[in-house]
N, C-alpha and C positions, 0 to 999 in steps of 0.2 A: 447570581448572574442573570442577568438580562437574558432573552428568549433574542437569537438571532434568527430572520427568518432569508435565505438566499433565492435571490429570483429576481426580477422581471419585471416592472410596472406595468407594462400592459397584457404579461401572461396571465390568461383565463385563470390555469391551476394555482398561478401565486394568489390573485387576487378571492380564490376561495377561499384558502386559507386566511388571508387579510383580513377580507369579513366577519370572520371567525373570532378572529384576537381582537377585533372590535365589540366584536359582540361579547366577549367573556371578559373588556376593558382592561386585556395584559397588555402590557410595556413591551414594547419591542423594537430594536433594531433592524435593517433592513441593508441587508448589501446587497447594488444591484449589478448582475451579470449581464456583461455588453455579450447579445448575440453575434451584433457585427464584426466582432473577434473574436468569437468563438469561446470567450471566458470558458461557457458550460461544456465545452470539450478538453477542456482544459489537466493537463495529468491532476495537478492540484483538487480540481474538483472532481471529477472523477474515483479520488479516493474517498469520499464521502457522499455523493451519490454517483452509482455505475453505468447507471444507463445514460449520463447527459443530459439529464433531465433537469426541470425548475418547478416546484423548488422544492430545498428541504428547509428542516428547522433544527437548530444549534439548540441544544436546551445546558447549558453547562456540561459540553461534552458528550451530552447522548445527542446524536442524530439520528434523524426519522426522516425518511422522506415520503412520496406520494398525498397528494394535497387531501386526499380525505380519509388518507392515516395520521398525517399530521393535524386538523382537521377535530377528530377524534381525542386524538391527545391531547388536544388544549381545553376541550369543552373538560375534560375528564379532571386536568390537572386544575384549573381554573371552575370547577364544579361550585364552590360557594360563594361566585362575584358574577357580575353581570346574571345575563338571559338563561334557563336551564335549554341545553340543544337536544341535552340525552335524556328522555325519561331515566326515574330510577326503578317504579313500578315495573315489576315485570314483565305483565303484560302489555301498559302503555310502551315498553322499551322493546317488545318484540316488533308491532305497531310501526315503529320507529325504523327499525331497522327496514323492515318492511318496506318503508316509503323509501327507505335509502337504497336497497336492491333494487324497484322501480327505477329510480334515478339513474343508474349503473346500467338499465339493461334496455330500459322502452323508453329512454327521453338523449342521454349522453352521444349513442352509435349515429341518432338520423339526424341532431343539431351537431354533430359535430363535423360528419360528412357535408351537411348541405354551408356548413362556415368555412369548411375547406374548400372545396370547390370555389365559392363565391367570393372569398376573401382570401386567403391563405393558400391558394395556389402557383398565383402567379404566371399563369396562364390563362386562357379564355376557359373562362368554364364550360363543362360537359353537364347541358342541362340537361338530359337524360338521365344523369345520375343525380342531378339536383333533384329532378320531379319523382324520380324513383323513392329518395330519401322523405321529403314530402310527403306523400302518398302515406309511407308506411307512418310520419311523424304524427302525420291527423291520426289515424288508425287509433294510435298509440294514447292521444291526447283526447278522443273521443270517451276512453278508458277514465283516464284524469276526470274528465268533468264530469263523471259519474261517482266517483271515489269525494269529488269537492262538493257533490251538491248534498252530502250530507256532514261534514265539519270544514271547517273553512282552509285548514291545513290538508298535507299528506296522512300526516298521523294522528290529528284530533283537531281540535280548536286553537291551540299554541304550535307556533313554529319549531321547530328542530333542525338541526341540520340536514336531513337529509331535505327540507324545501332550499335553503340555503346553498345547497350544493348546486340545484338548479341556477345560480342569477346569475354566472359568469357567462356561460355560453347561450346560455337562454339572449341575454343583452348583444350577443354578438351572432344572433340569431335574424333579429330586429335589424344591427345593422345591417345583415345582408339580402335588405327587404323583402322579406322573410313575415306572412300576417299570419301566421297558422295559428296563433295565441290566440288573436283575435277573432277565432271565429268561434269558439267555444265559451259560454259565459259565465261557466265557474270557474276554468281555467284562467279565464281573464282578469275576473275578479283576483282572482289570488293572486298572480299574478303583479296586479298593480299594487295591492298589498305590501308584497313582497320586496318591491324596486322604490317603495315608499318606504324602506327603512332607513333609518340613520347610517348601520352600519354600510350601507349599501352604498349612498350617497355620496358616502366618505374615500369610499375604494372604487366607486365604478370609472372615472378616469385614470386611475393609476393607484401607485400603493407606495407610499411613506413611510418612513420610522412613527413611532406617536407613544406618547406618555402621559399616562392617566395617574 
């Protein structure tokens, strides 16, 4: 059975995952949930993910959701096609993880506050709490381009998911004119790297069924 994936063309989480089944070249289906109706509140969906959330992945009956569990499982199950995401070395895969906790703790909390505020509010923003987020995001990115100015990744020379996990809000970051990237020059570098992929290019306006 085909990998169904439920979500959103222009949610961040879907389009991580997207990137992902690009990059490991699976087939996949694509239903998307109207927010404007509330689809993802929906009893229906609801029974397969609880929180209302977007999105999960149908894998012939196993469902997974949270986009870098789902994420995870696809690099795992798709392991001998495309890009490797997971080291399989032990130490390069602790490495890995490694840059994926960074992701999760010092880059996700202050791009994602300052993309809510700016974008995603719906009200005038509290730039107080933009510049507050800021503040600590350089802080945090100062860190990064210490870590990049000795391999070109998070976790060595080759990409992994957990860099990949960065480009959805990272990009919606940028939209919310937002240069903190830019002021760091291994951050930047990578960076452009990064939003220089194919998989990237393919899903960063939205996210498609596709068959390889």
């Amino acid at each position: 059975m085909v990998l169904t994936l439920y979500g959103n063309p222009i949610s961040t989480c879907t389009k991580r995952v997207a990137v992902v089944l690009h990059e490991k070249k699976a087939h996949f289906e694509f239903i998307v949930l109207d927010f404007a109706k509330g689809e993802h509140k929906a009893p229906e969906f609801l029974e397969k993910q609880p929180f209302g959330q977007v999105p999960y992945l149908d894998d012939d009956g196993f469902i997974i959701y949270e986009s870098r569990a789902i994420s995870r499982y696809i690099a795992e199950k798709y392991a001998g096609q495309g890009r490797e995401l997971i080291p399989k070395d032990l130490k390069n895969k602790a490495l890995f993880e490694q840059a994926a906790s960074i992701e999760t703790s010092n880059f996700d909390p202050y791009v994602s506050g300052i993309v809510f505020e700016k974008l995603l509010k719906g009200l005038q923003p509290n730039e107080e709490i933009v510049k507050a987020h800021t503040e600590k995001l350089e802080g945090k990115l100062a860190a990064y381009d210490k870590i990049l100015a000795s391999h070109k990744y998070l976790a060595g020379d080759e990409p992994t998911l957990a860099d990949l996990f960065h480009l959805p809000y990272g990009a919606r970051l940028l939209a919310a004119g937002n240069s903190s990237i830019d002021k760091f020059p291994n951050v930047k570098r990578w960076w452009d790297d990064l939003t220089s992929e194919p998989s990237w290019k393919v899903v960063a306006e939205g996210v498609s069924a596709v068959s390889y």
